[in-house]
C-alpha positions as a Python dict, from the first residue, in 0.01 Angstrom:
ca = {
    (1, 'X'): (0, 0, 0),
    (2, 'X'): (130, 3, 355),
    (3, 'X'): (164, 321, 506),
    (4, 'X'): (563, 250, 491),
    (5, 'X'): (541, 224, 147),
    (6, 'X'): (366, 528, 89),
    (7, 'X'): (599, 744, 285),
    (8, 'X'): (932, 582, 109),
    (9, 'X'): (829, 535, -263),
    (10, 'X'): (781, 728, -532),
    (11, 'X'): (674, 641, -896),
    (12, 'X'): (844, 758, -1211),
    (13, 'X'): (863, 656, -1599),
    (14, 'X'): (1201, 608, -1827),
    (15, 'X'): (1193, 593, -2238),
    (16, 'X'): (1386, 297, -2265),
    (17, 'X'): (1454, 317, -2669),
    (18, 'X'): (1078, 243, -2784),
    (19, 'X'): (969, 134, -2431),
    (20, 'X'): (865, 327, -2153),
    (21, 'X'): (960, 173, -1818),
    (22, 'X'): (757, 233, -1489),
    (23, 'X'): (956, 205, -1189),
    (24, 'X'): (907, 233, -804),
    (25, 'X'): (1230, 482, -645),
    (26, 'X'): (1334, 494, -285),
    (27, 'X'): (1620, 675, -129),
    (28, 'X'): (1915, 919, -284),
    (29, 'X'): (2200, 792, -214),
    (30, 'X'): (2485, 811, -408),
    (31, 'X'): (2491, 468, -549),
    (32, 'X'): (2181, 278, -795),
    (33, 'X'): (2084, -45, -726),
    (34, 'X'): (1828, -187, -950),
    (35, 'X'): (1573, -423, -864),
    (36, 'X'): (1457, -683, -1124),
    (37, 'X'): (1141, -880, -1083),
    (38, 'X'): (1042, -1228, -1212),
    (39, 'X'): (682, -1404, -1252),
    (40, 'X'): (452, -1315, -1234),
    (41, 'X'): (545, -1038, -1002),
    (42, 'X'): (625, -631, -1081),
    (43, 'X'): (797, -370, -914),
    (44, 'X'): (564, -471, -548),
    (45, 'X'): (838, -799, -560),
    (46, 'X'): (1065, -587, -373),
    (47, 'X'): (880, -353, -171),
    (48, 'X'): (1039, -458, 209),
    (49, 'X'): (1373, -394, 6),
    (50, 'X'): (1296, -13, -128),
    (51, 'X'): (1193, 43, 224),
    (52, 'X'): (1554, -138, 345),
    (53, 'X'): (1808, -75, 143),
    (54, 'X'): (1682, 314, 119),
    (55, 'X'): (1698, 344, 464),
    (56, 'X'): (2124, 308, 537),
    (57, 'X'): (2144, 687, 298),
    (58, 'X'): (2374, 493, 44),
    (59, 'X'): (2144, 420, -219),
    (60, 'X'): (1907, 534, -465),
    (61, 'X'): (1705, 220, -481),
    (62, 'X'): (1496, 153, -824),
    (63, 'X'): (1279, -116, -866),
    (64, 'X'): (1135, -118, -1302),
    (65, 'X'): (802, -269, -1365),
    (66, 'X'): (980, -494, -1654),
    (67, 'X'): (842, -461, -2003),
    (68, 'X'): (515, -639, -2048),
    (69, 'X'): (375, -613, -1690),
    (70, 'X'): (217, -359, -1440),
    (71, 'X'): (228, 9, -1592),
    (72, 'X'): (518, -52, -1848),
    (73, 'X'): (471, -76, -2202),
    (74, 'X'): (379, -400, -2355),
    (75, 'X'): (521, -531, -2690),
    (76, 'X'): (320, -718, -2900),
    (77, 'X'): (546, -984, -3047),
    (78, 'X'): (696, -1252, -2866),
    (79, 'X'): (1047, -1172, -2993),
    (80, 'X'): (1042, -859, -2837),
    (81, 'X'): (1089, -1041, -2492),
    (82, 'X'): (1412, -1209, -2571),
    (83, 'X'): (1619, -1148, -2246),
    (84, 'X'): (1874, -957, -2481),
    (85, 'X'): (1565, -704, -2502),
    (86, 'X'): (1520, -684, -2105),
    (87, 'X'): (1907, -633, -2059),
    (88, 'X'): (1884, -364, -2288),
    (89, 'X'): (1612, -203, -2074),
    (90, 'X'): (1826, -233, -1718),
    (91, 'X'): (2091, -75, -1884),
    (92, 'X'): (1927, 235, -2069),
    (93, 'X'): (1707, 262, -1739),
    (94, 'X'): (2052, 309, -1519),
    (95, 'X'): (2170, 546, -1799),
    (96, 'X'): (1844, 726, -1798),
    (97, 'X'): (1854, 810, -1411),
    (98, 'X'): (2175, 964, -1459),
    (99, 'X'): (2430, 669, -1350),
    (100, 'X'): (2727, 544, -1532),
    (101, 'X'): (2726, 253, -1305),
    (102, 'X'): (2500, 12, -1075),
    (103, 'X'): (2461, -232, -881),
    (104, 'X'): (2161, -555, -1008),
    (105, 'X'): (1942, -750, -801),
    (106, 'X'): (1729, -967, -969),
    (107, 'X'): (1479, -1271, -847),
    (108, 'X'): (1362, -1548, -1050),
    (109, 'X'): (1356, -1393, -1418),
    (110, 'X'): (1455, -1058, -1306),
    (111, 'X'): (1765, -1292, -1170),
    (112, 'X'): (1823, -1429, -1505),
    (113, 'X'): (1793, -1071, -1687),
    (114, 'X'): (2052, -953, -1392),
    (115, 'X'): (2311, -1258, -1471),
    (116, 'X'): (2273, -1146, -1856),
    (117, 'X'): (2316, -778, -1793),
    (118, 'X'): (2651, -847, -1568),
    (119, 'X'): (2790, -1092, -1851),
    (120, 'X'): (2785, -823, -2171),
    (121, 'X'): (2780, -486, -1956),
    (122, 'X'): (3046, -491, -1674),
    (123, 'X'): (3121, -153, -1744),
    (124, 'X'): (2796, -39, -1620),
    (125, 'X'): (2729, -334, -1340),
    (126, 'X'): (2935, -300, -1061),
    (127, 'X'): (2771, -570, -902),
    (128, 'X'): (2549, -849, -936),
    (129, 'X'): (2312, -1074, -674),
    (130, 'X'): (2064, -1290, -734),
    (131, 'X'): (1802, -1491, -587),
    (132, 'X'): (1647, -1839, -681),
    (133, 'X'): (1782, -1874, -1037),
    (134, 'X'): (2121, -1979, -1114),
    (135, 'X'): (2290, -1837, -1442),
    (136, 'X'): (2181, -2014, -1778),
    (137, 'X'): (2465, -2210, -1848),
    (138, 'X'): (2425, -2359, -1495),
    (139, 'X'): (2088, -2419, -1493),
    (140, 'X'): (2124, -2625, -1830),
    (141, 'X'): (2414, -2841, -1714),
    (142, 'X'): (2215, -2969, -1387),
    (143, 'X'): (1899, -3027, -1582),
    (144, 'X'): (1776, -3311, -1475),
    (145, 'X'): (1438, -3466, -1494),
    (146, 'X'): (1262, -3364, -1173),
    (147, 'X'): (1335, -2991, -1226),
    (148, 'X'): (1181, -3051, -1579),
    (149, 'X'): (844, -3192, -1405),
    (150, 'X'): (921, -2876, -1161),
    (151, 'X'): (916, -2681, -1468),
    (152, 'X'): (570, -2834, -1607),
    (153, 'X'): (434, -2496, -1584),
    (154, 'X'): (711, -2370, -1831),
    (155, 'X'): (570, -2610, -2116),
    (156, 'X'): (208, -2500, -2029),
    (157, 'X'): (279, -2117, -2081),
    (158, 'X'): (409, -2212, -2528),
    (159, 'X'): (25, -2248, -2560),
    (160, 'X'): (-124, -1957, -2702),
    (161, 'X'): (-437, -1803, -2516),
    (162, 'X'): (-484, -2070, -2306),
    (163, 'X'): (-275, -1987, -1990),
    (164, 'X'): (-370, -1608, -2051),
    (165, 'X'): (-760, -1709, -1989),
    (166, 'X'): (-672, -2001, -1690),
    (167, 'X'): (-495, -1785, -1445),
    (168, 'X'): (-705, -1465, -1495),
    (169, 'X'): (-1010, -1685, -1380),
    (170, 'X'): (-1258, -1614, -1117),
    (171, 'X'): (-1041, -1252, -1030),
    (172, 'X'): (-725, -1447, -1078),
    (173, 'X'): (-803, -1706, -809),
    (174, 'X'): (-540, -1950, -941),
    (175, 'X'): (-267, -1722, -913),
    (176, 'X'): (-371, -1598, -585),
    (177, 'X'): (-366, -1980, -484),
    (178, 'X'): (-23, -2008, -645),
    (179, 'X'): (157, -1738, -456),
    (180, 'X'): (-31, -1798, -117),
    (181, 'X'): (28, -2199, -98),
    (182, 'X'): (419, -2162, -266),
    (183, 'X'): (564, -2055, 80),
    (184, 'X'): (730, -2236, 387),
    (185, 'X'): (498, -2111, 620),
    (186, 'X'): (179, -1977, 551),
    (187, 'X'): (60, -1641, 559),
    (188, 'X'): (374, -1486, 391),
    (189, 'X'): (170, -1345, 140),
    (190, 'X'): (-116, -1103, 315),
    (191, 'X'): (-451, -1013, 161),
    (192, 'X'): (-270, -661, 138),
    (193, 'X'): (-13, -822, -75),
    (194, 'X'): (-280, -1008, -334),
    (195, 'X'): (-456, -650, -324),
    (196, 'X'): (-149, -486, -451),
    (197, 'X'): (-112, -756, -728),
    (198, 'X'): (-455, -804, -859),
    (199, 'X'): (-389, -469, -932),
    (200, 'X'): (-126, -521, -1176),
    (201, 'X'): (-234, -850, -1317),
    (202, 'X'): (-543, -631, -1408),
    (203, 'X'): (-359, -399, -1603),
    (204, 'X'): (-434, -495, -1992),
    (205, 'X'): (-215, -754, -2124),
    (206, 'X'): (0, -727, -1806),
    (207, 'X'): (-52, -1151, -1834),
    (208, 'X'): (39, -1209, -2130),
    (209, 'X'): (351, -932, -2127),
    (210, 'X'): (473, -1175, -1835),
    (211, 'X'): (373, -1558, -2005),
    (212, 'X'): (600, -1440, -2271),
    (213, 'X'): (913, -1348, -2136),
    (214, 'X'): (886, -1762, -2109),
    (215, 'X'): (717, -1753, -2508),
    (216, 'X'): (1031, -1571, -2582),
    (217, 'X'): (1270, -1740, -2411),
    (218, 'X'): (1239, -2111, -2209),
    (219, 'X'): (1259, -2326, -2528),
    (220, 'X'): (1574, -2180, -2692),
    (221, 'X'): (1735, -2215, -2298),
    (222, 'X'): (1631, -2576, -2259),
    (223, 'X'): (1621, -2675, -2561),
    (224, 'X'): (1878, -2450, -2776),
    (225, 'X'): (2244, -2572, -2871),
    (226, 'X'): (2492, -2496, -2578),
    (227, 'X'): (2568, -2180, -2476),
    (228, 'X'): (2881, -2058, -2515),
    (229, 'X'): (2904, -1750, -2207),
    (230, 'X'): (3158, -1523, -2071),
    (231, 'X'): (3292, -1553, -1716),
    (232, 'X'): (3096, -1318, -1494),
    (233, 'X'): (3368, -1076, -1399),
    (234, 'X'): (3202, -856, -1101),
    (235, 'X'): (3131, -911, -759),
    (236, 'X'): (2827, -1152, -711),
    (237, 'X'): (2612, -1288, -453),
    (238, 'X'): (2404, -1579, -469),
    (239, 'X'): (2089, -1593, -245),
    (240, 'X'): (1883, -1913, -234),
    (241, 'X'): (1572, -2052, -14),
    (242, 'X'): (1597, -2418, 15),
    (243, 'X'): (1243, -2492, 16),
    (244, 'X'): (1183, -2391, -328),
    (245, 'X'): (944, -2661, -539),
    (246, 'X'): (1024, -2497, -850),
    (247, 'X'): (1393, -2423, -874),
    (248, 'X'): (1550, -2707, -709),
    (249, 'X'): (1846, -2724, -484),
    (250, 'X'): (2011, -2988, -700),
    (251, 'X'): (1972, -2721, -986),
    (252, 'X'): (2181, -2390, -813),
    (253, 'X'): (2439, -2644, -731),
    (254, 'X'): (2803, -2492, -875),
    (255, 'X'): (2706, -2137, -987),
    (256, 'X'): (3045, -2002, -850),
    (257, 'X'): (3245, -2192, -1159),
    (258, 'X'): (3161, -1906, -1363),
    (259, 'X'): (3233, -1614, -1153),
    (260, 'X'): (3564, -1485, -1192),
    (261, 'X'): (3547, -1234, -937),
    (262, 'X'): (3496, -1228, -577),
    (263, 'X'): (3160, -1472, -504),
    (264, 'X'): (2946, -1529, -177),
    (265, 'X'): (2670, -1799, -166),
    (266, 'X'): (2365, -1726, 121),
    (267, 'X'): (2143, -2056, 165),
    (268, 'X'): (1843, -2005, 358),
    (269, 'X'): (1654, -2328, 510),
    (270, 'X'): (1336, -2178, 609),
    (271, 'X'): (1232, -2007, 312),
    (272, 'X'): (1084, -2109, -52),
    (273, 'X'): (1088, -1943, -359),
    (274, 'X'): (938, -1598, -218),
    (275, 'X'): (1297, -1572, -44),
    (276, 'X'): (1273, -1186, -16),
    (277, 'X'): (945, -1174, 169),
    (278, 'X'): (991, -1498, 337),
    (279, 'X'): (1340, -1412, 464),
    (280, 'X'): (1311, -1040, 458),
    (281, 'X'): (1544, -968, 769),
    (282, 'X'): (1779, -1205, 640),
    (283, 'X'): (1807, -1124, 247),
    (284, 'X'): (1807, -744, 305),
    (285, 'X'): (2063, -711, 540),
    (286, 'X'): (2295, -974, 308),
    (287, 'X'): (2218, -717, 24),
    (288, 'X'): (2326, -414, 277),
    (289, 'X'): (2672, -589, 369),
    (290, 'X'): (2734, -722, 35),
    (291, 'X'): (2633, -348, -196),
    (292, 'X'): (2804, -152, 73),
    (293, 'X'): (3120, -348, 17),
    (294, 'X'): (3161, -113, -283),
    (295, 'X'): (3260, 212, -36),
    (296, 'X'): (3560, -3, 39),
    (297, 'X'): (3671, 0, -339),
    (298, 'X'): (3488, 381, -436),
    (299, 'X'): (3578, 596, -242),
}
């Protein structure tokens, strides 16, 4: 880790009913904001924003290692990674750290755990944002055929074993390839950065805790009978790179129809999927502006 990094974060663990959570803490500020990762990423997904969002005093900043990846524990069965499960976790995990409330982040899955988690528990998130993924019930009705062929890689990770033993190849050389060449402009990603994450895509089953989050869920959410959601009914932000090849503009179109509470929408031109590395000036200070919004309502 940068020296940054090292000086700002420290590491913890949370028994999360029969899981035990690792998560990365910054900062001790009066109000929690949670961090939620997506694929195949961990708690490192968010390091420029522990550093950021620590800094202002405000918050205590918390980013989990969700179950199945990094240092967290790792179900067995597939079932246990229904998104229900992973809302469950964010919530005992702000309970845990002594909070009644907080504010979610979340970026691709973490995103779609955060959406789910501000839907059935408004009493304990104050406020949502999220980055790349739209909310289920959006994504579904602007499915179209190019985001499914986006999504090929979706389909690929239903097979068992096989995806498991492809990207752990030659020390994990596809992923490496995958993260590197998925930016707008290269060099995003540092060989300090692909240190850091061989690191936890080492850790055993750590790939196949993250494949089946999709296992668990992708099929029912494409293919399942329509979901019938709640209004999100808490502040939200919407963050989104343009550039993205696998969550396509034409598929975030209209998340604000089911926000019933104040909404903000941040497009970003120059960045792809990676928005809060590629953007990090950009995304963190939106997440400042729109989390400290709450001093205005708490005193």
């Amino acid at each position: 880790m940068t020296e940054a990094l090292q000086k700002t974060i420290s590491f913890g663990y949370s028994q999360v009913g029969g899981v035990q959570i690792h998560y990365a803490k910054a900062g001790n500020g009066p109000r929690l904001v949670v961090l939620l990762h997506g694929f195949p990423e961990f708690w490192y997904s968010w390091r420029h924003q522990l550093v950021d969002l620590s800094a202002s005093g405000d918050f205590t900043v918390v980013a989990p290692d969700m179950r199945g990846v990094n240092l967290s524990d790792k179900p067995e069965n597939v079932s246990d990674y229904d998104i229900r499960n992973l809302v469950d976790d964010v919530i005992g995990l702000i309970h845990n750290l002594g909070f009644e409330t907080a504010a979610v982040v979340g970026h691709d899955w973490g995103a779609g755990v955060a959406w789910g988690a501000a839907r059935f528990h408004p009493e304990t998130v104050s406020r949502v944002a999220c980055l790349q993924v739209p909310p289920p019930d959006i994504w579904k009705k602007n499915l179209g055929w190019k985001q499914l062929l986006a999504s090929w890689y979706m389909f690929f990770f239903q097979i068992p074993g096989v995806p498991e033993w492809l990207l752990s190849a030659k020390d994990f050389d596809g992923m490496e390839k995958a993260m590197r060449n998925s930016t707008a402009v290269p060099g995003i990603i540092t060989d300090t950065d692909i240190i850091e994450y061989k690191k936890g895509w080492s850790q055993p089953g750590a790939i196949t805790g993250g494949i089946n989050v999709y296992r668990a869920n992708i099929m029912k959410r494409i293919f399942g009978k329509k979901m019938e959601l709640p209004d999100i009914e808490v502040p939200t932000l919407f963050i989104y790179g343009e550039q993205d090849h696998a969550i396509l503009p034409s598929t975030v179109e209209g998340v604000a129809e089911v926000v019933a509470a104040d909404y903000d929408e941040i497009r970003i031109p120059e960045s792809a999927h990676w928005v809060q590395v590629e953007a990090r000036e950009k995304v963190s200070k939106a997440l400042i502006e729109f989390l400290g919004e709450s001093n205005k309502e708490k005193p």
